[in-house]
N, CA, C and O atoms as CSV, one atom per row, in Angstrom:
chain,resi,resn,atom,element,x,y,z
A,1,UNK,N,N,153.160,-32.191,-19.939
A,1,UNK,CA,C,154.073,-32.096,-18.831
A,1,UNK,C,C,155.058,-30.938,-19.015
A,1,UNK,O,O,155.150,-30.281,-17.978
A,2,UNK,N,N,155.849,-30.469,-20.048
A,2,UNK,CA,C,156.685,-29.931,-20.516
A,2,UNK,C,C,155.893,-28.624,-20.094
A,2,UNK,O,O,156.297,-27.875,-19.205
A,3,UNK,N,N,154.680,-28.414,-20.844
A,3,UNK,CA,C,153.842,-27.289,-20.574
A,3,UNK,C,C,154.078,-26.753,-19.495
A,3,UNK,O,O,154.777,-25.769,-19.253
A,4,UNK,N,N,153.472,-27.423,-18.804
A,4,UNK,CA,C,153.233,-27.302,-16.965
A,4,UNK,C,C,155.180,-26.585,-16.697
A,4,UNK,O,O,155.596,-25.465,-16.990
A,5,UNK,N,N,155.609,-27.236,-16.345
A,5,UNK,CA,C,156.904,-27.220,-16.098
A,5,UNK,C,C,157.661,-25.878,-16.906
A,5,UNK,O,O,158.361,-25.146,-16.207
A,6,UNK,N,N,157.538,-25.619,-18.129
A,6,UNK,CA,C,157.781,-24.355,-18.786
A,6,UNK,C,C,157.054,-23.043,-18.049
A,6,UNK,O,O,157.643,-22.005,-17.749
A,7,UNK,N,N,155.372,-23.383,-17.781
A,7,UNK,CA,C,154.907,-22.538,-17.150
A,7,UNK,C,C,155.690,-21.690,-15.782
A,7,UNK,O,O,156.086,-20.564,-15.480
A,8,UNK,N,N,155.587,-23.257,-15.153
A,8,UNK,CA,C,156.076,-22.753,-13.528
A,8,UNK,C,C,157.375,-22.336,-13.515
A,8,UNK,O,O,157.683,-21.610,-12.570
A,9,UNK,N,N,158.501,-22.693,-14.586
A,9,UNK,CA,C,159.653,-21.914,-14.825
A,9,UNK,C,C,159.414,-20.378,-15.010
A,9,UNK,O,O,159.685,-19.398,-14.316
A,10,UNK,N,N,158.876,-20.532,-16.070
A,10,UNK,CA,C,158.671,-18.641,-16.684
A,10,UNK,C,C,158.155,-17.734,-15.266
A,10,UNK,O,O,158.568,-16.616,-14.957
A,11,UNK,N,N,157.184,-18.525,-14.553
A,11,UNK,CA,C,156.457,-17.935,-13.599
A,11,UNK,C,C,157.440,-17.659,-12.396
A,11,UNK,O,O,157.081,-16.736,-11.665
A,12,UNK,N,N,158.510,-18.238,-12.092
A,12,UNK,CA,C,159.715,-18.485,-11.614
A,12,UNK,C,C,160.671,-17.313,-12.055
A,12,UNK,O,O,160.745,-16.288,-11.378
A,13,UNK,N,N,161.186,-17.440,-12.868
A,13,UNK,CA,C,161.653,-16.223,-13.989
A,13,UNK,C,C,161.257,-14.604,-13.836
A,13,UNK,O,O,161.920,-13.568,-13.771
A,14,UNK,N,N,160.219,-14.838,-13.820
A,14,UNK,CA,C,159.316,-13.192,-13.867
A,14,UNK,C,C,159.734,-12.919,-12.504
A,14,UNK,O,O,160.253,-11.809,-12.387
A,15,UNK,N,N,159.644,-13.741,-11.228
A,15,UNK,CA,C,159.460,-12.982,-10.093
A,15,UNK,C,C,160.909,-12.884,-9.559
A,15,UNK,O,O,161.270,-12.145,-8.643
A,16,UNK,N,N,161.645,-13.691,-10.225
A,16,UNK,CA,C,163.375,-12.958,-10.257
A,16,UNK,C,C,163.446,-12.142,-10.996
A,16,UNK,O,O,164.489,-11.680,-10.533
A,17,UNK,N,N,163.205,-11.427,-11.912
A,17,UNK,CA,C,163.492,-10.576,-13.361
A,17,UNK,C,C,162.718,-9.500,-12.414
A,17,UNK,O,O,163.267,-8.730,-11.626
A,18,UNK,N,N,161.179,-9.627,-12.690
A,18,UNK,CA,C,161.038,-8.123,-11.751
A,18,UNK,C,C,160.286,-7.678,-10.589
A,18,UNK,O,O,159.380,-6.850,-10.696
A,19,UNK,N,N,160.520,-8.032,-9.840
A,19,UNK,CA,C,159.862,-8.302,-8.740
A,19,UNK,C,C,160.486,-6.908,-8.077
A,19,UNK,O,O,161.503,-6.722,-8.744
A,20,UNK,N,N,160.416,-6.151,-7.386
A,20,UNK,CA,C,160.956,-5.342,-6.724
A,20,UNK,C,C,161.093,-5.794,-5.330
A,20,UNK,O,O,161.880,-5.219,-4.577
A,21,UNK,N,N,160.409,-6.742,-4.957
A,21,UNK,CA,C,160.859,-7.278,-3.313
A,21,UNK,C,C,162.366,-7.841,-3.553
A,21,UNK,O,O,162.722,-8.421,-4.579
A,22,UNK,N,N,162.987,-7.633,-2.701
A,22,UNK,CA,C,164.639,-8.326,-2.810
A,22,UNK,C,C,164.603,-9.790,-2.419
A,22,UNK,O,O,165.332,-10.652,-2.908
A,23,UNK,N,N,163.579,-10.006,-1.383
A,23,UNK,CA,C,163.227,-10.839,-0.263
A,23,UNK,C,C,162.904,-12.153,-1.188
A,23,UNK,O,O,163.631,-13.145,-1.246
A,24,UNK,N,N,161.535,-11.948,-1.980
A,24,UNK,CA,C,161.288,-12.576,-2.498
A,24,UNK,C,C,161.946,-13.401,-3.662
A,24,UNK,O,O,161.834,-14.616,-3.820
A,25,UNK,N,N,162.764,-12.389,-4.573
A,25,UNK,CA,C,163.342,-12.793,-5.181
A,25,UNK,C,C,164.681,-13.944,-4.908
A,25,UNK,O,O,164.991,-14.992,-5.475
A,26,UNK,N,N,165.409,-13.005,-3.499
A,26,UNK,CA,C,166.078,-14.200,-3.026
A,26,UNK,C,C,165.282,-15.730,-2.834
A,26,UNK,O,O,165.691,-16.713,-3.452
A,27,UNK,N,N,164.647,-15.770,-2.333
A,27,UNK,CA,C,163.923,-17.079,-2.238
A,27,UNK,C,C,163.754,-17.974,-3.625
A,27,UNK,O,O,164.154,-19.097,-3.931
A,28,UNK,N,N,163.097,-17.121,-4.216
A,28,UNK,CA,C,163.334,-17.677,-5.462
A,28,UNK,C,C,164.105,-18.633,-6.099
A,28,UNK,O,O,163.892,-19.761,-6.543
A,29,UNK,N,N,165.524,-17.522,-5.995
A,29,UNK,CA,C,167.093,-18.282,-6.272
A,29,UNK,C,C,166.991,-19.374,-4.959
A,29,UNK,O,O,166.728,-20.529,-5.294
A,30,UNK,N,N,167.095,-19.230,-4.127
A,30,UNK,CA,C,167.361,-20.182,-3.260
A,30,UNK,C,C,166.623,-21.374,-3.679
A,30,UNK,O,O,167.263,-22.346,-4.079
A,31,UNK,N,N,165.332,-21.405,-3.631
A,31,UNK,CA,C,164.755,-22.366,-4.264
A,31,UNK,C,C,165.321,-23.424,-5.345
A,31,UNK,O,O,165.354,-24.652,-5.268
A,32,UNK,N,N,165.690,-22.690,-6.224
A,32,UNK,CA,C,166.613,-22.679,-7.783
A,32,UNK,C,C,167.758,-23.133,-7.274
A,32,UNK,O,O,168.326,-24.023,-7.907
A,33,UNK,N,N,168.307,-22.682,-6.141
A,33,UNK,CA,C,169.598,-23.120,-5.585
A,33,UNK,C,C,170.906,-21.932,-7.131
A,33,UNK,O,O,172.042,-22.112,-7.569
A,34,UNK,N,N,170.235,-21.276,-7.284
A,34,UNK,CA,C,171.130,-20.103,-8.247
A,34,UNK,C,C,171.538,-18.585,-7.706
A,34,UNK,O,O,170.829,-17.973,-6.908
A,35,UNK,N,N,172.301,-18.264,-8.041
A,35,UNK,CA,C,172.553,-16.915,-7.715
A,35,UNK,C,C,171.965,-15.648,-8.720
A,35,UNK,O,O,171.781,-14.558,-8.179
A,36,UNK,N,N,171.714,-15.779,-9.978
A,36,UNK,CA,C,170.700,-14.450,-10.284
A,36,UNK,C,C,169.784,-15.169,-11.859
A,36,UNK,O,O,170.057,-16.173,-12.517
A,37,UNK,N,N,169.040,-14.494,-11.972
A,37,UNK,CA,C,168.285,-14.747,-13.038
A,37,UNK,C,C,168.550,-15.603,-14.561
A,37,UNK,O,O,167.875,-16.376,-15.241
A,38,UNK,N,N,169.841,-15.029,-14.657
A,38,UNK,CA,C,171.109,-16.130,-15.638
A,38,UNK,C,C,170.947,-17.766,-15.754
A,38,UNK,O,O,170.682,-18.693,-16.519
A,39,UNK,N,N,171.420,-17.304,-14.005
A,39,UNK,CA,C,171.585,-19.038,-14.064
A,39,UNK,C,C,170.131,-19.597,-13.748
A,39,UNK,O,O,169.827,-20.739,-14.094
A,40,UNK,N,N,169.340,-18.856,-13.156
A,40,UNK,CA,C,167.674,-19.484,-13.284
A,40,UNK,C,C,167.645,-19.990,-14.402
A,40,UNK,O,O,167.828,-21.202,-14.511
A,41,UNK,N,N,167.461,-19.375,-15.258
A,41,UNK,CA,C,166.837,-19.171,-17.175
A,41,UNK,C,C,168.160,-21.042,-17.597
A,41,UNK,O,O,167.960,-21.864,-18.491
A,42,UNK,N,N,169.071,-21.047,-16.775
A,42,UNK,CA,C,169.942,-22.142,-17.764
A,42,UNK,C,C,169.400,-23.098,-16.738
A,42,UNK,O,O,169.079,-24.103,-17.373
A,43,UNK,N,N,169.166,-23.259,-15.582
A,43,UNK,CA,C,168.673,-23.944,-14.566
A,43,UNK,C,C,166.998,-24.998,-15.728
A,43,UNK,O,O,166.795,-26.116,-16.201
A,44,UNK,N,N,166.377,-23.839,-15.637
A,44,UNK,CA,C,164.927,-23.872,-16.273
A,44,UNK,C,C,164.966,-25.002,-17.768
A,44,UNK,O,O,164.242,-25.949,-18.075
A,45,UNK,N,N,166.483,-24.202,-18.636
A,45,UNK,CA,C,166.517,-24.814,-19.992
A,45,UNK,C,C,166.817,-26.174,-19.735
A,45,UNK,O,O,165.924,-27.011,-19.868
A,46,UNK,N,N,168.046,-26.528,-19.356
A,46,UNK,CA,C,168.678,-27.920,-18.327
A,46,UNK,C,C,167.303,-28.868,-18.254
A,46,UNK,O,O,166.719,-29.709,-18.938
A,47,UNK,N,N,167.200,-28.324,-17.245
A,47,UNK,CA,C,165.131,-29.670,-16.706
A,47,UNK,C,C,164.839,-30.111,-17.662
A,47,UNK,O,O,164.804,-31.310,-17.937
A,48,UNK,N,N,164.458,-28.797,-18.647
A,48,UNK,CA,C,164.045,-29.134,-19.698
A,48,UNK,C,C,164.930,-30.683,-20.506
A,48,UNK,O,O,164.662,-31.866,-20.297
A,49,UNK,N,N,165.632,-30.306,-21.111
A,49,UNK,CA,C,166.228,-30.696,-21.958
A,49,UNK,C,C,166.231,-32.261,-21.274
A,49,UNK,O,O,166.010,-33.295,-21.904
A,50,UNK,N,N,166.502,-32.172,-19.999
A,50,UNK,CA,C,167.099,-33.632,-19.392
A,50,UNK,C,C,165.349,-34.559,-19.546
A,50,UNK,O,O,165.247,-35.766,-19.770
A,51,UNK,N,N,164.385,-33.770,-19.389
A,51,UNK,CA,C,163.416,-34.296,-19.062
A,51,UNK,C,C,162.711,-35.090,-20.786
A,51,UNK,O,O,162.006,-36.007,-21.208
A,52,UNK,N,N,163.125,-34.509,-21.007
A,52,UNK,CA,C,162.870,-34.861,-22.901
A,52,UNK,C,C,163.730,-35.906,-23.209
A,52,UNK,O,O,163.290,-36.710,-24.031
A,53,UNK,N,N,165.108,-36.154,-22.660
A,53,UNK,CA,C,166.325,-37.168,-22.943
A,53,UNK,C,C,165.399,-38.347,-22.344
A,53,UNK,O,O,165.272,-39.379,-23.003
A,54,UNK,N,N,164.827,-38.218,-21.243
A,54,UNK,CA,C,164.444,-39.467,-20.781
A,54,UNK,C,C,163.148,-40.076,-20.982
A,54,UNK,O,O,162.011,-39.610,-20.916
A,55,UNK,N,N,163.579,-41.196,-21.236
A,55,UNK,CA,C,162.244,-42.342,-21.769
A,55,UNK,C,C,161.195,-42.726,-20.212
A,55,UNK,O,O,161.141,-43.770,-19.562
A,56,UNK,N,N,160.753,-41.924,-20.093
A,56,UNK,CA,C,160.150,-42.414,-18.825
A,56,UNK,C,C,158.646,-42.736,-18.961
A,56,UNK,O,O,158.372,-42.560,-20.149
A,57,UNK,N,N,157.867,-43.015,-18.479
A,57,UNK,CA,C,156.383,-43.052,-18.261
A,57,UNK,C,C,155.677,-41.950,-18.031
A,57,UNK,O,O,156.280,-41.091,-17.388
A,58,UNK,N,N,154.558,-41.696,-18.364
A,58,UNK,CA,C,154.039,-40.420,-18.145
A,58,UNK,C,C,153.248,-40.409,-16.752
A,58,UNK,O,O,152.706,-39.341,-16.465
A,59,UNK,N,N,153.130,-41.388,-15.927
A,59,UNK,CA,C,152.319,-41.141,-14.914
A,59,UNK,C,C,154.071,-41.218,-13.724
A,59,UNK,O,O,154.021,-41.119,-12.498
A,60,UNK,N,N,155.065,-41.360,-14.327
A,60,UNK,CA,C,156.342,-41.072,-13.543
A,60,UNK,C,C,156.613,-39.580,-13.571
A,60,UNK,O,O,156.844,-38.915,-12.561
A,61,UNK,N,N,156.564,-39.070,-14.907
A,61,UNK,CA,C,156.768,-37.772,-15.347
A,61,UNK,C,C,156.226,-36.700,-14.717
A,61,UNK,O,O,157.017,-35.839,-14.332
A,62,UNK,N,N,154.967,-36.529,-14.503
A,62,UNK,CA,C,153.093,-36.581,-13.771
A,62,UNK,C,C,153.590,-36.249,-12.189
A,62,UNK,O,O,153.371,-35.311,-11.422
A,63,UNK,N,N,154.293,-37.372,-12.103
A,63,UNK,CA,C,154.142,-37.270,-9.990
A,63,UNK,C,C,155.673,-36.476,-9.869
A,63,UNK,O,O,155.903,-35.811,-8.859
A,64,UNK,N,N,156.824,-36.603,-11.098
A,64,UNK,CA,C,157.843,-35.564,-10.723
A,64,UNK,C,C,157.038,-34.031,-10.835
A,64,UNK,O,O,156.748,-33.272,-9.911
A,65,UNK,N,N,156.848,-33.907,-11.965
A,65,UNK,CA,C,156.151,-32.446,-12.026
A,65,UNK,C,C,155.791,-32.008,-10.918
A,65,UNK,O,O,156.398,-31.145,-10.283
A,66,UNK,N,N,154.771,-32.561,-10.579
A,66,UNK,CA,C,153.194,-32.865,-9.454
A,66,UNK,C,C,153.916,-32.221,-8.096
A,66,UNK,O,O,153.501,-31.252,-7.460
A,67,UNK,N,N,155.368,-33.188,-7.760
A,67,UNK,CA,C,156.068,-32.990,-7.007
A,67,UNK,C,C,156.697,-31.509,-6.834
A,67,UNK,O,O,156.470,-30.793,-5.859
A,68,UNK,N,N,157.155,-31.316,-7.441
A,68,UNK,CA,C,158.165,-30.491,-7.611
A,68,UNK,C,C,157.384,-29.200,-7.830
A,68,UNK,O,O,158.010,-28.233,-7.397
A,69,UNK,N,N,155.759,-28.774,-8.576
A,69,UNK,CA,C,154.946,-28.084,-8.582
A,69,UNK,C,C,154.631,-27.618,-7.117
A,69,UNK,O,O,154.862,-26.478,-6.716
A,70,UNK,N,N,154.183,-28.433,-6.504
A,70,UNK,CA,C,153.661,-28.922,-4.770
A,70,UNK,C,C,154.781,-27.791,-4.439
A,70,UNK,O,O,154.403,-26.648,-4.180
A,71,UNK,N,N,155.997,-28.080,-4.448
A,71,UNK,CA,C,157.196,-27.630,-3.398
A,71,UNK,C,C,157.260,-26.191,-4.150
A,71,UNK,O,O,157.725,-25.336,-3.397
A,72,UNK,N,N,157.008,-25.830,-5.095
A,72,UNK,CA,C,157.291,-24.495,-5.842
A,72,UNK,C,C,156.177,-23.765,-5.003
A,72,UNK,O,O,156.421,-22.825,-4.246
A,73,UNK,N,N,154.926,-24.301,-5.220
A,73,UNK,CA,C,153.722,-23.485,-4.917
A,73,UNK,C,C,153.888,-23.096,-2.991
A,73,UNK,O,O,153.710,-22.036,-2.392
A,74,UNK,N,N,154.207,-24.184,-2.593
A,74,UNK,CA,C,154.677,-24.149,-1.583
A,74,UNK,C,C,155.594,-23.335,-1.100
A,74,UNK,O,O,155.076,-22.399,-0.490
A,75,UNK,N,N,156.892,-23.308,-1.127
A,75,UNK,CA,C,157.244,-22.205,-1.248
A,75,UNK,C,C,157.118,-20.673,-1.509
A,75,UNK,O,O,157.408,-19.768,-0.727
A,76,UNK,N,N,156.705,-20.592,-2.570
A,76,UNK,CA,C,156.144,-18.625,-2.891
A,76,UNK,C,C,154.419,-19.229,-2.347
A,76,UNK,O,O,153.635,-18.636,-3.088
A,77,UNK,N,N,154.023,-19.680,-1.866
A,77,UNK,CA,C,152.985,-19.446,-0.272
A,77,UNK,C,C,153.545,-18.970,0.461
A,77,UNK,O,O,153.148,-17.850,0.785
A,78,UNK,N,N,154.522,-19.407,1.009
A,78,UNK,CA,C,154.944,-18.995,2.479
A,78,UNK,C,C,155.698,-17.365,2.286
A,78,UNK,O,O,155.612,-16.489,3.147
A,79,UNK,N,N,156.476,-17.205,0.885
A,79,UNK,CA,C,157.468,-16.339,0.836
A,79,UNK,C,C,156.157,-14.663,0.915
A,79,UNK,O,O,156.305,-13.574,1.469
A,80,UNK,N,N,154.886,-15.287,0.000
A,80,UNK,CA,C,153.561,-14.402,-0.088
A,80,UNK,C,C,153.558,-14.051,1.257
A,80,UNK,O,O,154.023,-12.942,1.518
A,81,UNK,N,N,153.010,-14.960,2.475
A,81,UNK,CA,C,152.627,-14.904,3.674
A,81,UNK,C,C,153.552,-14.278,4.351
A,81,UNK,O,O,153.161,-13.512,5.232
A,82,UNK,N,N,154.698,-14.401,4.171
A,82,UNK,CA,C,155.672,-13.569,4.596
A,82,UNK,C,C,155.079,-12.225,4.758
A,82,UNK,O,O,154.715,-11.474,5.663
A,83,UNK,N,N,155.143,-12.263,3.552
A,83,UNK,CA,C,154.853,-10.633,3.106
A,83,UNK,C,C,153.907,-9.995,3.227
A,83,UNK,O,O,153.875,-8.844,3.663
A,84,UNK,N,N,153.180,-10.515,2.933
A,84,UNK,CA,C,151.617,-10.112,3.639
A,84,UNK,C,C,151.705,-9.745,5.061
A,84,UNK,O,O,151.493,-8.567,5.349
A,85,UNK,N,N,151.987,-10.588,5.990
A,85,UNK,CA,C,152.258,-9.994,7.155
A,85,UNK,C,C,153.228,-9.109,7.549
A,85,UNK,O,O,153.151,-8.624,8.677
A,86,UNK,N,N,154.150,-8.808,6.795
A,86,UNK,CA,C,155.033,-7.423,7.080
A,86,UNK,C,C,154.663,-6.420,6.741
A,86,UNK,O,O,155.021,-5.360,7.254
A,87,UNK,N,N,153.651,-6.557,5.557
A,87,UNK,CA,C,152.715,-5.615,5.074
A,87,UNK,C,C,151.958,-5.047,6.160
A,87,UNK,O,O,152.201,-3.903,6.546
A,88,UNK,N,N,150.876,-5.901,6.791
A,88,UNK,CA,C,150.211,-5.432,7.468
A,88,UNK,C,C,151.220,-4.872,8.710
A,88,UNK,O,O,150.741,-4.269,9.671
């Protein structure tokens, strides 16, 4: 779980750190609900940490991820599609 969740952080991370779209990157933060890459990266550590404090079940753990994966991917879809079509 941790895996997963470290992943989609870092992957999170990179496209605030260097992304040259402004657009995108805002979204990003917004997503994050942060204002620049800083507070992403303490945002990211935080989850972490809280998610390890708690004694939970792994098929609870599973559908937060799951969840919260869903709405990430979801998101940079649409922010892509965006872009793609301004592209064209």
């Amino acid at each position: 779980m941790e895996e997963i969740s470290y992943l989609v952080s870092k992957s999170i991370a990179k496209v605030i750190r260097f992304s040259t779209n402004e657009e995108m990157k805002l979204s990003c933060l917004k997503l994050l609900n942060v204002n620049n890459s800083l507070e992403a990266e303490k945002v990211f550590q935080q989850q972490l940490i809280e998610w390890k404090k708690q004694p939970m079940e792994k098929s609870y753990l599973k559908s937060q991820l799951t969840a919260q994966k869903r709405k990430v991917d979801c998101e940079l879809s649409k922010i892509i599609t965006n872009e793609w079509e301004n592209w064209e």
